[in-house]
C-alpha positions, -999 to 999 in steps of 0.1 A, spaced: -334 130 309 -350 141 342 -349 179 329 -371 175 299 -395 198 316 -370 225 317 -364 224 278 -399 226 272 -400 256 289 -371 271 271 -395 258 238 -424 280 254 -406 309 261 -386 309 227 -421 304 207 -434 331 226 -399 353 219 -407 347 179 -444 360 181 -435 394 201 -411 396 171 -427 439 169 -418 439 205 -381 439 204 -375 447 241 -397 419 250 -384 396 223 -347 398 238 -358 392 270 -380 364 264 -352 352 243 -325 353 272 -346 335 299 -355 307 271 -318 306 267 -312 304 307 -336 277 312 -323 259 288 -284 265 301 -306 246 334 -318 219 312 -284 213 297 -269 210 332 -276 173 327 -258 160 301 -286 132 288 -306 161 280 -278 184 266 -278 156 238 -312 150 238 -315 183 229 -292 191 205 -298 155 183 -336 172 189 -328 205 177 -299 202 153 -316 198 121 -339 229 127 -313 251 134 -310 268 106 -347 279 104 -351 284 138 -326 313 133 -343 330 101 -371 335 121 -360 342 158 -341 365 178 -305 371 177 -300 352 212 -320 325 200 -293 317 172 -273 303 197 -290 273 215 -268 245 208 -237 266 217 -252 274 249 -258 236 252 -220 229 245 -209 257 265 -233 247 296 -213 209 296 -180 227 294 -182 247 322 -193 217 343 -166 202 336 -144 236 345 -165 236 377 -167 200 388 -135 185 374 -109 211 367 -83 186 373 -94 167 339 -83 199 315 -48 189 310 -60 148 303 -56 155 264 -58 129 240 -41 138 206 -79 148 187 -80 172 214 -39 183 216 -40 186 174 -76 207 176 -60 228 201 -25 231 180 -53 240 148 -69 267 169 -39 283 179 -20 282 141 -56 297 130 -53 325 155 -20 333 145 -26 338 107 -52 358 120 -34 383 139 -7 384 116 -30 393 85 -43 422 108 -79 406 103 -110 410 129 -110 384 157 -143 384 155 -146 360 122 -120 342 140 -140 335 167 -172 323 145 -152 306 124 -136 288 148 -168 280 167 -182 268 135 -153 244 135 -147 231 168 -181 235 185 -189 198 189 -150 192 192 -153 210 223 -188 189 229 -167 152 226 -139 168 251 -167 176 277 -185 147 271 -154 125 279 -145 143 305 -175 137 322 -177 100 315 -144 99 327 -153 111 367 -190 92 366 -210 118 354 -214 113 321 -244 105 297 -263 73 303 -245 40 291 -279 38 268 -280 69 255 -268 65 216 -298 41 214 -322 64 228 -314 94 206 -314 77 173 -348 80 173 -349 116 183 -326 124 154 -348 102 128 -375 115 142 -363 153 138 -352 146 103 -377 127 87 -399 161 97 -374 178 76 -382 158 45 -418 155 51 -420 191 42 -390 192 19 -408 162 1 -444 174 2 -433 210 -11 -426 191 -43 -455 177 -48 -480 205 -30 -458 234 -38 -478 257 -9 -459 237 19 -433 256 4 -443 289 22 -429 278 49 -400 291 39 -386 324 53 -386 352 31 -350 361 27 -347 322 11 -376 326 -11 -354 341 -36 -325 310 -33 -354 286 -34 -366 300 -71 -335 305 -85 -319 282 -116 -297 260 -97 -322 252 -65 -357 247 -89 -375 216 -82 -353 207 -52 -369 206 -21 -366 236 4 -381 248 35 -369 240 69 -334 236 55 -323 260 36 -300 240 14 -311 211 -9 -278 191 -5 -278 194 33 -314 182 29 -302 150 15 -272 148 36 -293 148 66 -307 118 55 -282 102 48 -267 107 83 -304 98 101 -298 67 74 -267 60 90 -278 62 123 -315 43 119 -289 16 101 -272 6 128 -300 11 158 -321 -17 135 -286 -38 128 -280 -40 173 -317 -57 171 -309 -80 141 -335 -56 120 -362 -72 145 -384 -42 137 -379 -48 103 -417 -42 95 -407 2 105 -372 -1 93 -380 -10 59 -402 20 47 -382 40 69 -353 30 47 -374 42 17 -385 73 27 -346 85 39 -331 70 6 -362 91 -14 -348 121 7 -314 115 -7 -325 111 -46 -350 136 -42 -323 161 -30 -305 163 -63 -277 164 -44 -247 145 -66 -228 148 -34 -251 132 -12 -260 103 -39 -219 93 -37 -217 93 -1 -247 70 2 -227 50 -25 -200 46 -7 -218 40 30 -237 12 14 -202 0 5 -187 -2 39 -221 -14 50 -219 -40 26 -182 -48 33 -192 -50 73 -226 -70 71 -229 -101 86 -257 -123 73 -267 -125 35 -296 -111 38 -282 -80 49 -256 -83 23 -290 -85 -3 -311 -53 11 -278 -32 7 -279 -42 -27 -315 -34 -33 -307 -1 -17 -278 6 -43 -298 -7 -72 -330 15 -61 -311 48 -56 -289 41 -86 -324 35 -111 -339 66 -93 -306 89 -110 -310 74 -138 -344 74 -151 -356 103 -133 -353 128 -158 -339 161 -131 -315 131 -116 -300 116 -146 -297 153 -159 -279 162 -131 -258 128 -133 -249 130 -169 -235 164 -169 -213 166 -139 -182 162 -162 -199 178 -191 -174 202 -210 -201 234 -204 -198 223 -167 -162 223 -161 -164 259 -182 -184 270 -151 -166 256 -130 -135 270 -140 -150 304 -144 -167 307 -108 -167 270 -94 -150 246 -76 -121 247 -99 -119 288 -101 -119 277 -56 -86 259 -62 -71 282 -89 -74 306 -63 -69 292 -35 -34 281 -46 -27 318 -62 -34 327 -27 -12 307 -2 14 312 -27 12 350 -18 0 346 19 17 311 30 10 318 71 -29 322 62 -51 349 53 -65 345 86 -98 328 98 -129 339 85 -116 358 50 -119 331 19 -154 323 17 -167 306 49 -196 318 67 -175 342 90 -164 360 59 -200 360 50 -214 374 84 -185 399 89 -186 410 47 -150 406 47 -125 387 23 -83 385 15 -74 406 -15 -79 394 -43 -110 373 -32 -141 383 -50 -170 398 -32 -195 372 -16 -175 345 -26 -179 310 -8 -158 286 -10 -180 249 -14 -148 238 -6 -136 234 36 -104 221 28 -96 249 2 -103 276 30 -85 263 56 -59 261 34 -58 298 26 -72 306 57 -45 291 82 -19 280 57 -2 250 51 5 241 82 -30 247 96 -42 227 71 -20 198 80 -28 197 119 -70 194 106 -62 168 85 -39 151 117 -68 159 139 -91 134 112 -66 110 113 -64 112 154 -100 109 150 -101 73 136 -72 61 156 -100 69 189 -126 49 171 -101 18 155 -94 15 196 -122 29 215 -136 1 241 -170 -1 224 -190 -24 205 -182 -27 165 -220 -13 157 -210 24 172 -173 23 161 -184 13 125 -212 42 126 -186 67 137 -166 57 112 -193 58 83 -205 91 94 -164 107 101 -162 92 60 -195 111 50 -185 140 65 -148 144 48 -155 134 15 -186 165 17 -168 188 27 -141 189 -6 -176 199 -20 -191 224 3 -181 240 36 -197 210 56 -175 211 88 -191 241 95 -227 226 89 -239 221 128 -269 201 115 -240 172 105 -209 176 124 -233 170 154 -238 134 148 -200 124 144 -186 138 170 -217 133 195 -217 94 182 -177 91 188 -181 113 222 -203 86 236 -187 52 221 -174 43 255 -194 55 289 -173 35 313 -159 60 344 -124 56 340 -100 86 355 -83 106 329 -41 108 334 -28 147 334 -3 157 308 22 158 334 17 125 352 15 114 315 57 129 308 61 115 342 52 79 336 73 83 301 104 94 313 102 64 341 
């Protein structure tokens, strides 16, 4: 990470871009050369990653309170790695493996729909960069492994920490705003009004701007501190263990019902994959603590008890999850190629205030698999759902240890099951951490095939 100096730089200058906020010709420019040294920084892909594993999970408030050029740090990251590939190692673009051919055959079905629903290219273009940002990030990344130039063979280890570090931050304040409600002003003021509302009262907010990302988060930093302690036989087992605490207190104290299953069902598969019995007996502890903090926390087992709850599914059914698939089906029975990207309640339709007939106004989805449905059709719904599947067919045979192919696979499991309840492939705070994790399971230079000598060598 020999260009650490660089990104704090880019950290001074984008500081410095947020306090001449009244000084919006200075704020831009400030803005742009924070952005340019960091395009510098990210030249080197350890730091890239350091960066974004870093940066990732203040994203979202970095962006309610900076400049417009400021929003988009991690895509300049991304976009810095990718044009060193298209500079260095142009030969390496047609060396597709099928997550990258089936993201490509996604891209181009939602692209389509678009164009033939007459809809802006622009949400395309968000939506699809909301998608496939850290898609493109594993396809650089391997890539550059591939000719010798790629991260350090060390490098997951290394930015565990970072990512731990960055979120337990996060629920320091998220955590401490329920108890000392004050260090809730550090919430922006266009979320004060989500942060008082019904739904969102007595959940923690502030440097994310969603309670059930808040508790996701931890359970992906969970994840990852997991396995980091597992490679050393939990030798630092005196930091792991109230580190395990505080992350699993992130995840009750989110509220989140989605985030209390997936830790469920991680600390199943980490209970089917552990090795020693005592391993096998802290997992259990962890299940038996989360599952006595639902239910005798009064807020939790409230939240618990009335999921299914006949007043629930009434809401639901009026302008939930279930009114999502009523029309979402109504929908692709009218519009089978797709209404397009960015028109059934992602956040393109949201930034560009636009939406298929029929859909109400401001409507969001909470549901990614429902919108790509509409959005792209059948068809494009089928070649995301083949892209998952490539996905786990790279990590089953990827030339890795089991610690970082199991990890992948926990955090590729967290991620699917969240999004059929919120739009979390487009969450860049947690699709980082899967496809950075699989990018970097192997880092041995081997030379990627071409498509061609690939038809070549089949045909002989």
């Amino acid at each position: 990470m020999a260009r650490v100096p660089l990104v704090l730089v880019a950290l001074a200058l984008g500081l410095a871009a947020v306090l001449a906020a009244g000084h919006r010709s200075l704020a831009l420019a400030l803005s742009l050369a924070a952005l340019a040294a960091l395009v510098a920084a990210a030249w080197d892909a350890d730091t890239a990653l350091a960066f974004l594993f870093a940066f990732l999970p203040f994203r979202t408030w970095v962006a309610a309170i900076s400049p417009l050029p400021l929003h988009f740090a991690a895509d300049a990251v991304v976009f810095t790695l990718a044009v060193r590939v298209l500079v260095r190692h142009p030969r390496t673009l047609l060396a597709l493996d099928a997550v990258e051919v089936l993201g490509l055959l996604f891209a181009a079905v939602g692209l389509l729909a678009t164009v033939h629903a007459h809809v802006r290219l622009a949400g395309a273009a968000l939506e699809l960069r909301d998608l496939m940002l850290f898609w493109l990030l594993y396809a650089a990344v391997r890539r550059l492994q591939a000719a010798g130039e790629g991260p350090s063979p060390d490098l997951w280890p290394r930015l565990v920490p970072l990512a731990v570090a960055a979120v337990a931050v996060i629920g320091l304040q998220g955590l401490g705003a329920l108890a000392f409600p004050p260090l809730g002003h550090l919430l922006p003021g266009a979320w004060q009004h989500e942060a008082i509302s019904r739904v969102n009262r007595g959940r923690p907010y502030g440097l994310v701007n969603n309670p059930n990302v808040f508790g996701e988060l931890a359970l992906f930093a969970l994840v990852l501190a997991y396995f980091r302690a597992r490679a050393n036989a939990f030798a630092p087992l005196a930091a792991f263990l109230p580190l395990t605490a505080f992350l699993l207190a992130m995840v009750l104290f989110s509220y989140s019902r989605t985030a209390w299953l997936v830790a469920f069902l991680a600390l199943a598969v980490a209970f089917a994959a552990a090795r020693a019995a005592g391993e096998r007996v802290g997992l259990v502890l962890a299940a038996v603590a989360l599952a006595a903090g639902i239910a005798f926390l009064p807020h939790a087992h409230h939240r618990a008890v009335t999921v299914a709850s006949r007043s629930t599914l009434r809401h639901s059914a009026r302008a939930g999850r279930l009114e999502t698939l009523r029309l979402a089906v109504a929908l692709v029975r009218r519009r089978p190629l797709g209404t397009g990207l960015g028109t059934f309640g992602s956040g393109a339709a949201h930034v560009f205030h636009q939406s298929a007939p029929g859909v109400p106004h401001r409507f969001y989805a909470d549901d990614n698999y429902a919108a790509i449905l509409v959005e792209t059709g059948p068809l494009g719904l089928v070649l995301f759902l083949l892209t998952g599947l490539a996905v786990l067919y790279r990590i089953r045979t990827a030339e890795a240890p089991a610690d970082p192919r199991l990890a992948a696979f926990m955090l590729f499991l967290a991620l699917a099951v969240i999004a059929a309840a919120a739009n979390a492939w487009e969450e860049l705070e947690l699709t980082l951490y899967p496809w950075a994790t699989l990018a970097l399971l192997s880092g041995r230079r081997r030379p990627l095939p071409s498509l061609p000598a690939r038809l070549m060598a089949g045909r002989a």
